[in-house]
N, CA, C and O atoms as a GROMACS GRO file, in nm:
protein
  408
    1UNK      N    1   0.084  -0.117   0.000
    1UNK     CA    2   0.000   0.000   0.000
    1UNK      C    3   0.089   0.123   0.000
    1UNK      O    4   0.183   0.132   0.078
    2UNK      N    5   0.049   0.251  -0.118
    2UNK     CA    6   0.141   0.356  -0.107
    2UNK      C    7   0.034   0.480  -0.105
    2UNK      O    8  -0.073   0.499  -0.163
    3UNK      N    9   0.110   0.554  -0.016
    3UNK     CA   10   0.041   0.692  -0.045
    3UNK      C   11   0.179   0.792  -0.029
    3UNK      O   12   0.274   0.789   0.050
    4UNK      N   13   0.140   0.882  -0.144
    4UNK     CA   14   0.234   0.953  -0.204
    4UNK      C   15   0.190   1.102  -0.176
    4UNK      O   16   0.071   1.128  -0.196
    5UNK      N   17   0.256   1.184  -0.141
    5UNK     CA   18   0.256   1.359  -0.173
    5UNK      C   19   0.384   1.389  -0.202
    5UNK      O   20   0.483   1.316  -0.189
    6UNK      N   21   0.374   1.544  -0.256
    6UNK     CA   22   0.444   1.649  -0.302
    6UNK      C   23   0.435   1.766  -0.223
    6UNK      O   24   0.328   1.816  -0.186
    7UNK      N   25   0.584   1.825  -0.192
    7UNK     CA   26   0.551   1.917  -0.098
    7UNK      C   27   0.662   2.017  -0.157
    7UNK      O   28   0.784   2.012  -0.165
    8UNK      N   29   0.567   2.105  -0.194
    8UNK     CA   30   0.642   2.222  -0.225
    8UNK      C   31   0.753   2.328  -0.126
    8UNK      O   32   0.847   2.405  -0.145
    9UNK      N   33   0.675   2.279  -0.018
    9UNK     CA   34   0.711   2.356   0.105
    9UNK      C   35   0.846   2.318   0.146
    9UNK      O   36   0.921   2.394   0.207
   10UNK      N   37   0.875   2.205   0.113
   10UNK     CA   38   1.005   2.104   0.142
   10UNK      C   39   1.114   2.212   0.106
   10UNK      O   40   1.075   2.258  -0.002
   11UNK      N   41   1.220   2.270   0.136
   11UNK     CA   42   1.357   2.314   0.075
   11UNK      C   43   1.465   2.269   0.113
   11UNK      O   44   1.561   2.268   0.035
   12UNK      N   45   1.474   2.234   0.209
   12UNK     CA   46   1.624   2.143   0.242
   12UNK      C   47   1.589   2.004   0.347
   12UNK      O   48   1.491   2.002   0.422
   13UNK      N   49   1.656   1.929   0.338
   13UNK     CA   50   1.696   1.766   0.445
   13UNK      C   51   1.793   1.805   0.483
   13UNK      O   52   1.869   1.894   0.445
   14UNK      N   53   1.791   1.723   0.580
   14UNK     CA   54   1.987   1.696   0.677
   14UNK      C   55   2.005   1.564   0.656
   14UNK      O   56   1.897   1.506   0.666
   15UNK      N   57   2.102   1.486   0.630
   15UNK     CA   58   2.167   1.361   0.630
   15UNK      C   59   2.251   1.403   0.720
   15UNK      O   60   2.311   1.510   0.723
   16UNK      N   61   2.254   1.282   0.821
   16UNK     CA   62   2.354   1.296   0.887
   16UNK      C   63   2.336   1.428   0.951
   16UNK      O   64   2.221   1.462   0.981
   17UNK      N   65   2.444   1.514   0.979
   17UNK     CA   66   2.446   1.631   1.000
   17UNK      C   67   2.466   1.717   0.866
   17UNK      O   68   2.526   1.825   0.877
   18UNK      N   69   2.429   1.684   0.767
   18UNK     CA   70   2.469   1.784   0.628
   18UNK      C   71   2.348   1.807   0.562
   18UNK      O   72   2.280   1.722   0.505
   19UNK      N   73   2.316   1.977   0.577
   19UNK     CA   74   2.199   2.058   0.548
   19UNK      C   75   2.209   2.030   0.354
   19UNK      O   76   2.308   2.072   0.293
   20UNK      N   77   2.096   1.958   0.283
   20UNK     CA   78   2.083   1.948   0.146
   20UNK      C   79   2.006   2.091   0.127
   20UNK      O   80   1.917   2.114   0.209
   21UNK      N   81   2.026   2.163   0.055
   21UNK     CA   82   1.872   2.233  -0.049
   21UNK      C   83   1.841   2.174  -0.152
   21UNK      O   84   1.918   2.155  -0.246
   22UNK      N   85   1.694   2.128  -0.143
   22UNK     CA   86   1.673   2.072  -0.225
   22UNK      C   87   1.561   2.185  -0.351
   22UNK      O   88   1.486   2.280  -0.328
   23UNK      N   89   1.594   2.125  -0.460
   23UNK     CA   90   1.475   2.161  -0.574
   23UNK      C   91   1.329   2.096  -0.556
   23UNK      O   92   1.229   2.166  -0.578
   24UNK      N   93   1.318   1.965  -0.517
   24UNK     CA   94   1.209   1.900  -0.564
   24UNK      C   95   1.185   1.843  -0.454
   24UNK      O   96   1.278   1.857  -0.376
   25UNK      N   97   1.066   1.762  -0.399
   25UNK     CA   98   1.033   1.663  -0.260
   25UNK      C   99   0.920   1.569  -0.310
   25UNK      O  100   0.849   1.622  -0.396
   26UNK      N  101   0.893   1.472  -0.283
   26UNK     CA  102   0.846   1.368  -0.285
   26UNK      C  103   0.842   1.284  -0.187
   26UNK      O  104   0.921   1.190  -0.193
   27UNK      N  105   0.735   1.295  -0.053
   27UNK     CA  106   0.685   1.173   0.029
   27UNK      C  107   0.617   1.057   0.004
   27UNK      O  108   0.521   1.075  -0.071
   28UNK      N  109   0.630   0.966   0.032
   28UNK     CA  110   0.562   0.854   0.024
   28UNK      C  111   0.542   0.775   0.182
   28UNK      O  112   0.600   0.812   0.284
   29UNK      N  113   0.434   0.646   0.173
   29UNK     CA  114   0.437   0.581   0.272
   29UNK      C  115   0.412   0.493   0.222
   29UNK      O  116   0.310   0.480   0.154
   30UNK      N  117   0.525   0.378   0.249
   30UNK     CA  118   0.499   0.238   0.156
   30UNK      C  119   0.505   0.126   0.276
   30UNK      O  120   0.593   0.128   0.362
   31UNK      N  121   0.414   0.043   0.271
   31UNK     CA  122   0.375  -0.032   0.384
   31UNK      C  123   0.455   0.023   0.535
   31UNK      O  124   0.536  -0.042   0.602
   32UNK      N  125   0.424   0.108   0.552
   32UNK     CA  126   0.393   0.183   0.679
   32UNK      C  127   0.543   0.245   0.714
   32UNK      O  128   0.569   0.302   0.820
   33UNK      N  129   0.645   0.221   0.597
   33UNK     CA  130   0.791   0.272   0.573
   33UNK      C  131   0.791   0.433   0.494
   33UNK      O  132   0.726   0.426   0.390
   34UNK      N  133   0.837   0.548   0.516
   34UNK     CA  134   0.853   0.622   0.499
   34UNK      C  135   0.986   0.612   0.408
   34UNK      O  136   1.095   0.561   0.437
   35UNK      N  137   0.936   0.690   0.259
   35UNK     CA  138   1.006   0.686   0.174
   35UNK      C  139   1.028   0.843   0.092
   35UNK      O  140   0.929   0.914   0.071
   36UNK      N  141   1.132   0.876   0.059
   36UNK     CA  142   1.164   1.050   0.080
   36UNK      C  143   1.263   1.032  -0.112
   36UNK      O  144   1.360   0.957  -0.127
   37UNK      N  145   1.195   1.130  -0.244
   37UNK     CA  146   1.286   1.150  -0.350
   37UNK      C  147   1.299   1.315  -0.335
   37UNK      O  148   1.219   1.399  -0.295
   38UNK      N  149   1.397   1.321  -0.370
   38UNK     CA  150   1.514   1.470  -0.359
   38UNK      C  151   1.524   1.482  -0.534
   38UNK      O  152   1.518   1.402  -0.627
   39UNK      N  153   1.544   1.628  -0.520
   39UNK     CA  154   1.661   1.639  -0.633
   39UNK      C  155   1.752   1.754  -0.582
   39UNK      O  156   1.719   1.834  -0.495
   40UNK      N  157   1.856   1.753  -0.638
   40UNK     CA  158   1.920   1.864  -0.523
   40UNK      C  159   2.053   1.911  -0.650
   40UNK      O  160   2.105   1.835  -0.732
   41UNK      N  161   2.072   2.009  -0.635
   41UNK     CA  162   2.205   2.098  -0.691
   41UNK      C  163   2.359   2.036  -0.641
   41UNK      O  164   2.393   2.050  -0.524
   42UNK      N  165   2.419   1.988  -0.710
   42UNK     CA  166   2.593   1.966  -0.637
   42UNK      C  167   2.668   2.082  -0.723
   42UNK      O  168   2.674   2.089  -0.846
   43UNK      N  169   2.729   2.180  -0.616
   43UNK     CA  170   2.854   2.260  -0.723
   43UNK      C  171   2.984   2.160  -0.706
   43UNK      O  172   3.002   2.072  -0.622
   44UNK      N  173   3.052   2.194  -0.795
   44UNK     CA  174   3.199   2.097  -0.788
   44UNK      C  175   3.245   2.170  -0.672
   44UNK      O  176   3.341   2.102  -0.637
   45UNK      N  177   3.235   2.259  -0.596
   45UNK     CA  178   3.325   2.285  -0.455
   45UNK      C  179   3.252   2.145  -0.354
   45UNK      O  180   3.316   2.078  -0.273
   46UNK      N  181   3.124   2.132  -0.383
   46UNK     CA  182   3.083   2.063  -0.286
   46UNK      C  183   3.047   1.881  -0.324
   46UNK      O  184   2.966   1.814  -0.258
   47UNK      N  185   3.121   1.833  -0.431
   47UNK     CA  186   3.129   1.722  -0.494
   47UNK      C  187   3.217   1.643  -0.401
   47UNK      O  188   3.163   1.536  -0.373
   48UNK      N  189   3.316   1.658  -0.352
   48UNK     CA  190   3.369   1.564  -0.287
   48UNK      C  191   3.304   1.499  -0.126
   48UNK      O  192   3.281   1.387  -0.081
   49UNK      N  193   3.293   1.636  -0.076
   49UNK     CA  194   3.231   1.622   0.051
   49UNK      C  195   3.049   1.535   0.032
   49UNK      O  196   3.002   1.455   0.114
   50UNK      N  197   2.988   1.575  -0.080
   50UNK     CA  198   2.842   1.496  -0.071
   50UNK      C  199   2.863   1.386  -0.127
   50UNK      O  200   2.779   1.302  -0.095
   51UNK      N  201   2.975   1.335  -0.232
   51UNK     CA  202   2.994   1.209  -0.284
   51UNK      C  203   3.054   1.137  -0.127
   51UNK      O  204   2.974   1.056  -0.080
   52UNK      N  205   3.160   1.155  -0.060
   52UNK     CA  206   3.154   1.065   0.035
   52UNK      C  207   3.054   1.066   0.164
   52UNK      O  208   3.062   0.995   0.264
   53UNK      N  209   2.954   1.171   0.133
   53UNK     CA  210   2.871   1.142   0.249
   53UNK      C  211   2.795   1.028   0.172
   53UNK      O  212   2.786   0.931   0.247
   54UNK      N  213   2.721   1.000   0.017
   54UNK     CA  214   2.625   0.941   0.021
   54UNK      C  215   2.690   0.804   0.000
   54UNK      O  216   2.608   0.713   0.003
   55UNK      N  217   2.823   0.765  -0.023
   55UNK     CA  218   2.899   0.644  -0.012
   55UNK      C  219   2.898   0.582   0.097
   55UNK      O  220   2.974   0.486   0.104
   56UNK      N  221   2.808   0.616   0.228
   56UNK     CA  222   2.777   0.610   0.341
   56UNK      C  223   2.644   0.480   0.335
   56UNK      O  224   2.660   0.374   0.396
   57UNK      N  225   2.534   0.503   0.265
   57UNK     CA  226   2.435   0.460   0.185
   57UNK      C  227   2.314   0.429   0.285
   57UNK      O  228   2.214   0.363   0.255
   58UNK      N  229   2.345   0.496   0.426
   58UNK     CA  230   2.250   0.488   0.510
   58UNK      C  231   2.296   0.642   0.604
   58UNK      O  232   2.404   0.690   0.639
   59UNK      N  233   2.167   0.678   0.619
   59UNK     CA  234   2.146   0.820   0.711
   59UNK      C  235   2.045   0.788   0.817
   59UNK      O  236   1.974   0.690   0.838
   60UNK      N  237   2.065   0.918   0.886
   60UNK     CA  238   1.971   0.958   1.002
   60UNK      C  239   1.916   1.083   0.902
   60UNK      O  240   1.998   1.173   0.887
   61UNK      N  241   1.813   1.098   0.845
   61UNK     CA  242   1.745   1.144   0.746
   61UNK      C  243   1.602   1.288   0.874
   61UNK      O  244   1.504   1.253   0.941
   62UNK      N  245   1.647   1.401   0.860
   62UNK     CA  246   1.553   1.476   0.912
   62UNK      C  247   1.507   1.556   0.780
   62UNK      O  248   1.590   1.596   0.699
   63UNK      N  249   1.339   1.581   0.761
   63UNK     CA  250   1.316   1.680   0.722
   63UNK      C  251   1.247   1.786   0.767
   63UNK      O  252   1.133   1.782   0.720
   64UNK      N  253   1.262   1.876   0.836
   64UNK     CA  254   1.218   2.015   0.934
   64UNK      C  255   1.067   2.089   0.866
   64UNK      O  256   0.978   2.141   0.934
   65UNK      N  257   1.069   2.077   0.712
   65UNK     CA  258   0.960   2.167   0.708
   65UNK      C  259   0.824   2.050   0.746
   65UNK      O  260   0.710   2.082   0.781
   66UNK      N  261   0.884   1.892   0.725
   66UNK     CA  262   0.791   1.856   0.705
   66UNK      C  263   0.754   1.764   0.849
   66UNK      O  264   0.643   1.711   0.850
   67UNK      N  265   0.832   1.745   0.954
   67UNK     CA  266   0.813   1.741   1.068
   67UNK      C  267   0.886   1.579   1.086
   67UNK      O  268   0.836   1.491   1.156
   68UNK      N  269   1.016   1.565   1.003
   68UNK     CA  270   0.980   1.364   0.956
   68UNK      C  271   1.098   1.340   1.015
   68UNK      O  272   1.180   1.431   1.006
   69UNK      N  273   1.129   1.245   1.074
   69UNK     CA  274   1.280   1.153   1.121
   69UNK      C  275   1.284   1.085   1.090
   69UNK      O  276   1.167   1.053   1.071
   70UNK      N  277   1.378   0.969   1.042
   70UNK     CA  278   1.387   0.847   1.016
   70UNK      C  279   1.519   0.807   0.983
   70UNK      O  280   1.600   0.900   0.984
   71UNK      N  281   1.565   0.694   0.955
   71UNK     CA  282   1.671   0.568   0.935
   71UNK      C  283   1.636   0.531   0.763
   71UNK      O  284   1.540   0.472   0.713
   72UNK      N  285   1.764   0.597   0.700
   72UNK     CA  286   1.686   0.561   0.582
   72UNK      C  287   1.797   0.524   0.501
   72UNK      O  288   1.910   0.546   0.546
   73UNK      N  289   1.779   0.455   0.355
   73UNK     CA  290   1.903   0.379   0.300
   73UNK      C  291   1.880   0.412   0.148
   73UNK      O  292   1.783   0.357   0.098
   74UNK      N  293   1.941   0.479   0.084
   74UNK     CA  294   1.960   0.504  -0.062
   74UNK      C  295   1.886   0.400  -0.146
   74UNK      O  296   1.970   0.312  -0.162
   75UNK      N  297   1.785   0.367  -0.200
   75UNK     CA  298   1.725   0.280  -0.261
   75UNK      C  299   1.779   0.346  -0.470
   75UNK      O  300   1.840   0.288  -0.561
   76UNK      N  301   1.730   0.449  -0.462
   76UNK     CA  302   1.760   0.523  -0.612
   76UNK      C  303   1.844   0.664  -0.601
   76UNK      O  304   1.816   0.766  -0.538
   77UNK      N  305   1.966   0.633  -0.690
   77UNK     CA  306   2.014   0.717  -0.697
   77UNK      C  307   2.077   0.762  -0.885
   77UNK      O  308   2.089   0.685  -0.980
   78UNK      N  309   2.103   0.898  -0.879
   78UNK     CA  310   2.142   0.934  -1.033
   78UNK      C  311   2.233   1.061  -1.007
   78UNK      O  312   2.258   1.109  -0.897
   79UNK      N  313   2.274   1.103  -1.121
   79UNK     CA  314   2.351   1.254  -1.150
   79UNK      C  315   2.347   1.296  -1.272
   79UNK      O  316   2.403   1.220  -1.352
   80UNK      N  317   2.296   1.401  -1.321
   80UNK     CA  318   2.332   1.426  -1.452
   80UNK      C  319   2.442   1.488  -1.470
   80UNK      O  320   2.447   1.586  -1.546
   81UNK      N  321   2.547   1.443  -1.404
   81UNK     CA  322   2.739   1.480  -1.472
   81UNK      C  323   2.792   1.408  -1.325
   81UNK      O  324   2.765   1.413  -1.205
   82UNK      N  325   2.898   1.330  -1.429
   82UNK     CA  326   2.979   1.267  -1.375
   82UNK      C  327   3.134   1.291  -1.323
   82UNK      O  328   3.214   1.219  -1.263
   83UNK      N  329   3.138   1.442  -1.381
   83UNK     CA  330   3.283   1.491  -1.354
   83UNK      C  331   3.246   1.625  -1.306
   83UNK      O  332   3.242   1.720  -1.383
   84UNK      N  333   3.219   1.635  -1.178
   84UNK     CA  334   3.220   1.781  -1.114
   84UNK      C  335   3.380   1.842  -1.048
   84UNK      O  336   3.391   1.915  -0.950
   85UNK      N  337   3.475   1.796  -1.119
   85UNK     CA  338   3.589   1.803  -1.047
   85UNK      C  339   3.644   1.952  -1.143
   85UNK      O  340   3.753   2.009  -1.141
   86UNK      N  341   3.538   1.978  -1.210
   86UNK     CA  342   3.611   2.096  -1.307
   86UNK      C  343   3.547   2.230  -1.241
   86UNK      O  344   3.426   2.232  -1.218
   87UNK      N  345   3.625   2.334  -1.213
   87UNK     CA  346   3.537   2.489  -1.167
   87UNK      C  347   3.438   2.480  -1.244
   87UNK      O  348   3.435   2.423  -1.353
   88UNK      N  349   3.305   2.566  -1.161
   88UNK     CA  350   3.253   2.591  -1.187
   88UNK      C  351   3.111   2.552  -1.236
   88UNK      O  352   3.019   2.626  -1.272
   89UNK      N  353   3.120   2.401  -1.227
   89UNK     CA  354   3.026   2.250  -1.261
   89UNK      C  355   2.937   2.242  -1.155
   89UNK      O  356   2.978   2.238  -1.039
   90UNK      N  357   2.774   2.239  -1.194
   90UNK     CA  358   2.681   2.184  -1.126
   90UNK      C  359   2.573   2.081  -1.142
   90UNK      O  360   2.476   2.095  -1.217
   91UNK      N  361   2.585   2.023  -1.100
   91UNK     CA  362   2.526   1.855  -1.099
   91UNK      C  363   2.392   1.857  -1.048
   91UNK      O  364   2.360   1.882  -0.932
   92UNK      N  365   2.313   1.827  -1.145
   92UNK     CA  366   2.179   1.758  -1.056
   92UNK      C  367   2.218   1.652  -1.047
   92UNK      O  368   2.291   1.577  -1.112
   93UNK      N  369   2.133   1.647  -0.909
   93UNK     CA  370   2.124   1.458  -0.800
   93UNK      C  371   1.972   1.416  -0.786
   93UNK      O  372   1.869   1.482  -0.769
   94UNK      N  373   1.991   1.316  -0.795
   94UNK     CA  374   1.786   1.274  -0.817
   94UNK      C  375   1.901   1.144  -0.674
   94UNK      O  376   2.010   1.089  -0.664
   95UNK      N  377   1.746   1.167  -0.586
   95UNK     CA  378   1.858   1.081  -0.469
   95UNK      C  379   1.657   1.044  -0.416
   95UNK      O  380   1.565   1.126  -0.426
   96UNK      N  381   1.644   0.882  -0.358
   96UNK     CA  382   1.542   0.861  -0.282
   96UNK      C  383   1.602   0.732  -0.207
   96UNK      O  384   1.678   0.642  -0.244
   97UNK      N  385   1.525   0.764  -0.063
   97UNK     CA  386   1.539   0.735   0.059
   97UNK      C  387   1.422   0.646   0.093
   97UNK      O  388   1.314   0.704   0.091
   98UNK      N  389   1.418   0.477   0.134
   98UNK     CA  390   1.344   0.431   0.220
   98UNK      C  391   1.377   0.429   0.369
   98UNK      O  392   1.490   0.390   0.398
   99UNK      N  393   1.320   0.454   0.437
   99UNK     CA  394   1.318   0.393   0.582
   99UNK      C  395   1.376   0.267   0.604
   99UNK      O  396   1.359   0.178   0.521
  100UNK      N  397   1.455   0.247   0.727
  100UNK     CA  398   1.517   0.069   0.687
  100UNK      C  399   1.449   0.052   0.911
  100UNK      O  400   1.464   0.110   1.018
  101UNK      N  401   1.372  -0.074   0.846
  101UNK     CA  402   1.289  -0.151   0.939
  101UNK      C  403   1.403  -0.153   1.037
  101UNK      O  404   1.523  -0.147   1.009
  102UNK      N  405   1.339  -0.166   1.179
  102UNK     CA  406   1.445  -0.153   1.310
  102UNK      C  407   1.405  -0.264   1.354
  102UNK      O  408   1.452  -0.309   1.459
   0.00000   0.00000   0.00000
């Protein structure tokens, strides 16, 4: 069973302790698991530091506007550019989060 919203209101997550802004939000509730899609901006200053946070592949996932906590584990992930190591380069990230059962 899923129930899905869109929340405009959404602008940034924390992983971990690292504040995202995001472009886009997408809630879901999939058999009673809380499931979270992002899309979010990477500049190449900040490519190294968010590539080894999400090489992590599990967070403590807060989102503030929308009141949510959870334990959550990279299910889908993408980038449209693969080399942000050049000035001046910004990467969309399409990134979604399930909840992982305790």
């Amino acid at each position: 069973m899923s129930e899905r919203s869109e929340d405009r209101m959404v602008k940034e997550i924390i992983l971990d302790n690292r504040l995202i802004k995001v472009n886009h939000y997408e809630q879901e509730t999939i058999n009673g698991l809380h499931q979270i899609s992002i899309v979010f901006d990477v500049t190449s200053e900040d490519y190294h530091d968010i590539a080894t946070l999400l090489y992590k592949g599990t967070f403590e996932v807060t989102v503030p506007d929308a009141v949510l906590f959870f334990r959550g584990t990279i299910i889908n992930y993408s980038t449209s550019i693969t080399n942000l190591y050049e000035q001046g380069k910004v990467g969309e990230y399409k990134l979604t989060l399930l909840e992982t059962e305790i």
